[in-house]
N, C-alpha and C positions, 0 to 999 in steps of 0.2 A: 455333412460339411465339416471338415478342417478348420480344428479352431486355431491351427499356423496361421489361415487365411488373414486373421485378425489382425497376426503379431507381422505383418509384413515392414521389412523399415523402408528410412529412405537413405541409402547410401552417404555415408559423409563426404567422398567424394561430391557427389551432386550436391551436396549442400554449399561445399566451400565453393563450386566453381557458380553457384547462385549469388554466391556475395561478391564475386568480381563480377560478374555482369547487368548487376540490378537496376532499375530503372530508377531510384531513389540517388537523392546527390550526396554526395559525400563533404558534408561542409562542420562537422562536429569536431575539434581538440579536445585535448583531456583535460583542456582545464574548463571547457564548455562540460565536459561529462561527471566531471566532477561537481560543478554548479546546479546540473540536471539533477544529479542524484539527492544533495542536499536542499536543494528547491521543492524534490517530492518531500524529502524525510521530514524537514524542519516544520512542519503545519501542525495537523491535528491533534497528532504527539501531545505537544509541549501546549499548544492553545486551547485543548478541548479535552481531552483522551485523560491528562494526568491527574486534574481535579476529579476527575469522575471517579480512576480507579483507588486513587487514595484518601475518598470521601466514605466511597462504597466498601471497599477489599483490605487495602494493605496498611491504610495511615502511612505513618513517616515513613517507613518502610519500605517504602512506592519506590523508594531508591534502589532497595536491594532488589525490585523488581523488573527495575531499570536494568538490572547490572545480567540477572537471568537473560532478560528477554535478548540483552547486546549479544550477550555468550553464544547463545543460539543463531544472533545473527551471522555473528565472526565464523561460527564453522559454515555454516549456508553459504556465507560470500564466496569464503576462499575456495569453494565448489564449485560456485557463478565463474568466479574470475576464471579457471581453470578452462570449462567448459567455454566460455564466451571469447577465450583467447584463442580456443582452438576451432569453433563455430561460428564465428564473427556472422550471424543473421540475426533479421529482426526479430523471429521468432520466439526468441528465448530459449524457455525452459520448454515450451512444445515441442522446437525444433530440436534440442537435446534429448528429449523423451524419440522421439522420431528415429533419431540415429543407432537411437540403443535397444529400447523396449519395445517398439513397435508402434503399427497405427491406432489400438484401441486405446491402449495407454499414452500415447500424444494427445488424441484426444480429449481422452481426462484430463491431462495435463491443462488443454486449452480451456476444458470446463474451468476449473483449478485459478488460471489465470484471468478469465471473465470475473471471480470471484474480486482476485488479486486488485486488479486494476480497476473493472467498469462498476463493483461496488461499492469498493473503497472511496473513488471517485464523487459517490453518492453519500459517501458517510462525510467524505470532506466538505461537498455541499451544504451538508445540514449546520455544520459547525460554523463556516461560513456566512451561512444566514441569522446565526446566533449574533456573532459580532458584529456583521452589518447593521439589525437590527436594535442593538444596544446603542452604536454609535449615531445613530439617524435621532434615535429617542434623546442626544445629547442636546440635539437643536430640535427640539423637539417636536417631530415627525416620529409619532405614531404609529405603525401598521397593526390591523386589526389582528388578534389572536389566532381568527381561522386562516387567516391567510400567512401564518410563520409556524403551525405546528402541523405536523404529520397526518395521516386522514388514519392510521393506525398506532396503539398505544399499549404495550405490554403491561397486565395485571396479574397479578394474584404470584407474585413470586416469579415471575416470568414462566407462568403456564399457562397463559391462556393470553389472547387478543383483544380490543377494545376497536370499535367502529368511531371515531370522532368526528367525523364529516370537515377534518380540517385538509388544508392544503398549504403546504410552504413552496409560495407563489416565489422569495427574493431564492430560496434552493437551486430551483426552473431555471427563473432569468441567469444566474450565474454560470449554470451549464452551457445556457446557450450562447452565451456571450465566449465562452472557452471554446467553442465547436467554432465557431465565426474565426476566433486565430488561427487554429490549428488550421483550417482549410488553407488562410493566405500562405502560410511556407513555416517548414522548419527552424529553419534560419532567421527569421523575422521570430519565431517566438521564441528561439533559446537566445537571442539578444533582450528582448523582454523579460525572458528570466532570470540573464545573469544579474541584470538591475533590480526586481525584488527581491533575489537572493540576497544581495548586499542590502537592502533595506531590511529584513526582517531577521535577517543576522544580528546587522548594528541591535537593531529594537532587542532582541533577545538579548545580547550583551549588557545593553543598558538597563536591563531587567535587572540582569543576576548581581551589577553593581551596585546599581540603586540599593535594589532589595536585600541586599546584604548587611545594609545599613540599620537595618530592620528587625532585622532577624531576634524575636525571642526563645531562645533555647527552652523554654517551657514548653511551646509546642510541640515538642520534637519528646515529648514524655506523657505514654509509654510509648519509644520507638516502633515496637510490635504490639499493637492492642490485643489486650484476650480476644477470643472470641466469644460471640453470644448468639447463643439460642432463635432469637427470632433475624438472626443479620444469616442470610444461608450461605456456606461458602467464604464466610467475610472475615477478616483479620486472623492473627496467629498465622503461622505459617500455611494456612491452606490457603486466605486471604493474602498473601503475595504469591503464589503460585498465579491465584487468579487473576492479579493485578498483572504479572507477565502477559499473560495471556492477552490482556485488554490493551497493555500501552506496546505491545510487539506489534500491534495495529500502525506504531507511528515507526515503523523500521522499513517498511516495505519499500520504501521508497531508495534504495540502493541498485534491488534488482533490476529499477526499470531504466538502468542504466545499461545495462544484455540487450535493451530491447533497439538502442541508438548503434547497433554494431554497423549498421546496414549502412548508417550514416557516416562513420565517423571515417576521419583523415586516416589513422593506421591503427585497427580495431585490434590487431596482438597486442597490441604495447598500451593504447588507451583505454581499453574498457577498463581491465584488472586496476587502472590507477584510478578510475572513475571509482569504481564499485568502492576497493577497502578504501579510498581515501575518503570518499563521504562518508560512509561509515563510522571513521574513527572520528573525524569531527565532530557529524551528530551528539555518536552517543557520550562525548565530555559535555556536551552542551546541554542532552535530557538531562543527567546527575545533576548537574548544576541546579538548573532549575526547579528539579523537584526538592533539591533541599530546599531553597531558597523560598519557593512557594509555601512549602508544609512550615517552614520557620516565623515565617509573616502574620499568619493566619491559623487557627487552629483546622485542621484537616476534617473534618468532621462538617464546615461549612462550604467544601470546596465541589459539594458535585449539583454545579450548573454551568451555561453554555459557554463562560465566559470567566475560567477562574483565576488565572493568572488577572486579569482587568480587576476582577473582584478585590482580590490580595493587592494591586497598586491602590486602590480607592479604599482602604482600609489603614494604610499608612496615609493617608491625606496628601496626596499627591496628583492632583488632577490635571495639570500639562502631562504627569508621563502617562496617567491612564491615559488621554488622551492618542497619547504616541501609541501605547500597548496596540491600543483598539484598530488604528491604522496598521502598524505592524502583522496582526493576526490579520487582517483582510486581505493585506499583500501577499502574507505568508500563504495564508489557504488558497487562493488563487492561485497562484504558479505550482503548488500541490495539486487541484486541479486541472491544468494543464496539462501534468508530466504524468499523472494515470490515464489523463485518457488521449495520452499521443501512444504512450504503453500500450492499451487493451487497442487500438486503432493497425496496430503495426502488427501485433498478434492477430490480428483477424486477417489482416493484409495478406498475412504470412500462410494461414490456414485454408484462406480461399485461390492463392497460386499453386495449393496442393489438391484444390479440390473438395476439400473437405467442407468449406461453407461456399454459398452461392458465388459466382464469378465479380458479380457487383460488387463486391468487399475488397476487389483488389485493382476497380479501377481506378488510374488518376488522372489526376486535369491537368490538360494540356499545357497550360498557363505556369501552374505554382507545384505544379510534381507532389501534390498528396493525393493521397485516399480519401476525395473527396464525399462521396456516396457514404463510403462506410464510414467516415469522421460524422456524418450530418444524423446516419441510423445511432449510433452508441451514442452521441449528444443525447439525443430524442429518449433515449431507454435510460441513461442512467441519469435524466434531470426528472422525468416521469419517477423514477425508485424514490432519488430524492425527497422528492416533494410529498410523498404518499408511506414512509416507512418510518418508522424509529430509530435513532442513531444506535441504540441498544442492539438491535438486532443485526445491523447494518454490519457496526465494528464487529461483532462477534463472528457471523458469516464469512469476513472478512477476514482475522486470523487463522477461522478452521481451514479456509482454503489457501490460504499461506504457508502455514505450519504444513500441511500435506503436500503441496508444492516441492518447500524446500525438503523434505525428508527425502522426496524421490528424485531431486537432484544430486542430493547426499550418496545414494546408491548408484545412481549413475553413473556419477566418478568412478564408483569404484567395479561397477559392471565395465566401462570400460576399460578401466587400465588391465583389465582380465581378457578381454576379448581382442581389443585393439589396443596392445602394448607399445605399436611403434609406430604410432601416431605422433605428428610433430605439435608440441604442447610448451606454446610460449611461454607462458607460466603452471606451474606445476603443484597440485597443493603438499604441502610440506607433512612431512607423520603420518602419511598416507600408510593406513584405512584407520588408524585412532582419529584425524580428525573426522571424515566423513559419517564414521560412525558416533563417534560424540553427538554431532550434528544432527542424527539420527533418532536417537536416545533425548535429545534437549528438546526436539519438536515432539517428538511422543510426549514428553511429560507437561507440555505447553497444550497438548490438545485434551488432552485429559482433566487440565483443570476450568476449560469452557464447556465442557458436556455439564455445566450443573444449571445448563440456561435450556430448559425441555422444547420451549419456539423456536429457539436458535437450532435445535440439533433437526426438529419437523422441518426447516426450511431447507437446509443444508439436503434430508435425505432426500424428499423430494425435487432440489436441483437436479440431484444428480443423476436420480430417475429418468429424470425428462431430456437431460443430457444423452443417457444413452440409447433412451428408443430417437433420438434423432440421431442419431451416429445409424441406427440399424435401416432407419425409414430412410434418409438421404446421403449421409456420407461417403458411404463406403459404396457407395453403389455411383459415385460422381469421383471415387480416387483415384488420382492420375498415376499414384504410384503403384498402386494396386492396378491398375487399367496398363500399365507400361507406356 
């Protein structure tokens, strides 16, 4: 057998003439995609993700990790933008893999993006239930311990696993309250969204203002801690390596702005404004805050669920912790949404190709989604939620990111070799220095997460299981491969 058989594409012709006839409505502007994009990014990032890695890894310094992890995004995007200007489907970065590399490596690609979206989605959940949790206990409602932590718990250095027999039951319920939107319409939830967008914006702003006020410059000394012997991986420059690694978990949220092409009013012109423009707001708005946080608070007490909250309730300010607490609820929710409308469209996309069961790409009659497969990825990624550690969760969840975007990275530049006279609304600029930068940024991003031995076991074993199901059903149900 012909391991060509593997590499078969799918013509980009056929792709583009899939985006003018799709069954999905077209009701998205770019200022809705731009909303989208920031409504993913702005959550776990900034409300869960930063006190951990600058408690854990970088200290003050969390900033210059900030700045790594943006750098890597900025070449990644303007790859997305390129590729999504010229590909306008749901699919993403599968469907770009498809055009170019073939159908084993589309495939991985969709592994890659189940990671991207339907885990991430799970890692947002847990954070989510953190601050729900805190907030409930304001008025004080209670939830019993087994029912808000994970039924597993990483020991000994992050080598080995813990059996807890917990369950975080409010994780669950938040998924499936997200699965319940997403089914009613598009357009009914990116109205939804543009209105917590602006709430947890405002809140975020009024964070960095407040807390400004706050600010002791003592904290902030020594900007790079040594490192020490028993912290593994942790401060000094390996410690913000690693700190990229953890808060590039709160970037992702740009790409799944590729994944609304299918939707949008005129996907040349609007995606590329969706993608870099959330982008560049975002990431002034992490810098901000992680100074602001690390200056409040000595960094060293910041890795719990809820650290930005912590840092307002330490300047004695309990109207805005109040606000915070609201704010990061809002935030993480419409974060939830927008991964798992992402991982829903990607599957959507992979099952009109054949590649996963037909049910994945039906919709209802009524509100024009992928109802079926909206209600199966709810069910799996509030089930991950409630049964995993966030630790493992984010980690997983970068490695398949950073691998993601490297191989978008090459794609640009496999095509512009193969297919030069392609019409490419937008073009990436210093073409092949930036694709390859981007290239080179996600290597050295993935390199500084191999120091977590669970995280790299889980990861090789996805991918395992990813591909005897490619050999057991895929390819053997390809329409493209089948003609």
């Amino acid at each position: 057998m012909s391991f060509s058989r593997f590499m078969v594409k799918k013509s980009i012709a056929s792709i583009q003439a899939e985006s003018q006839k799709g069954e999905l409505k077209r009701t998205l502007s770019a200022m809705n995609l731009i909303s989208l994009g920031i409504g993913c990014i702005i959550g776990a990032g900034i409300f869960v993700m930063t006190g951990q890695a600058a408690a854990q890894y970088a200290g003050p310094a969390i900033i210059i990790s900030f700045v790594i992890a943006g750098l890597c995004c900025t070449f990644a995007a303007i790859c997305y933008a390129e590729l999504s200007s010229m590909l306008p489907v749901s699919g993403s970065a599968y469907s770009y893999a498809y055009a170019s590399v073939g159908e084993l490596l589309a495939w991985g690609m969709g592994l890659l993006l189940l990671l991207e979206y339907g885990v991430a989605a799970s890692t947002v959940a847990v954070g989510w239930s953190g601050y729900v949790v805190s907030f409930l206990a304001n008025f004080g409602i209670v939830i019993p311990k087994s029912l808000t932590t994970p039924t597993l718990q990483i020991i000994n250095d992050g080598h080995d696993l813990l059996f807890t027999g917990g369950f975080n039951l409010p994780a669950l319920l938040g998924v499936l309250m997200m699965t319940m939107l997403l089914i009613i319409g598009v357009k009914e939830s990116a109205t939804i969204n543009n209105l917590i967008v602006f709430i947890k914006v405002s809140v975020v702003l009024l964070f960095i203002v407040m807390g400004a006020q706050y600010i002791d410059p003592a904290n902030w000394h020594p900007f790079i801690p040594e490192p020490t012997p028993e912290n593994n991986f942790g401060y000094g420059w390996n410690g913000i390596l690693r700190g990229a690694g953890i808060v590039f978990f709160a970037y992702v949220g740009f790409e799944a702005v590729s994944t609304a092409a299918q939707e949008a009013k005129n996907p040349q012109r609007d995606v590329p404004i969706g993608i870099l423009g959330s982008l560049f707001v975002c990431t002034v708005l992490y810098m901000a805050v992680a100074a602001v946080l690390t200056g409040i608070v000595p960094y060293s007490t910041l890795n719990v669920a809820d650290p930005i909250a912590k840092a307002v309730d330490a300047i004695g300010l309990p109207w805005l912790s109040f606000i915070v607490k609201i704010g990061a609820i809002a935030g993480l929710t419409s974060v939830m949404m927008v991964l798992m409308y992402g991982q829903t469209r990607v599957f959507y996309t992979m099952a009109k190709d054949g590649l996963m069961p037909q049910i994945f790409s039906a919709v209802h009659h009524k509100y024009q989604t992928p109802w079926v497969n909206t209600i199966v990825v709810g069910l799996v990624i509030g089930l991950i939620a409630a049964t995993t550690p966030i630790d493992i969760l984010g980690d997983l969840v970068s490695l398949g990111t950073l691998t993601a975007f490297a191989i978008i990275c090459f794609t640009v530049l496999y095509l512009r070799k193969v297919e030069p006279n392609l019409e490419r609304p937008f073009r990436v600029p210093f073409t092949p220095y930036f694709p390859i930068l981007g290239m080179i940024f996600c290597g050295y991003l993935i390199y500084g997460l191999l120091s977590n031995p669970v995280t790299v076991k889980f990861y090789l074993v996805y991918l395992v299981l990813g591909v005897i199901i490619y050999f057991t059903y895929s390819q053997h149900h390809s329409k493209v491969r089948n003609g």
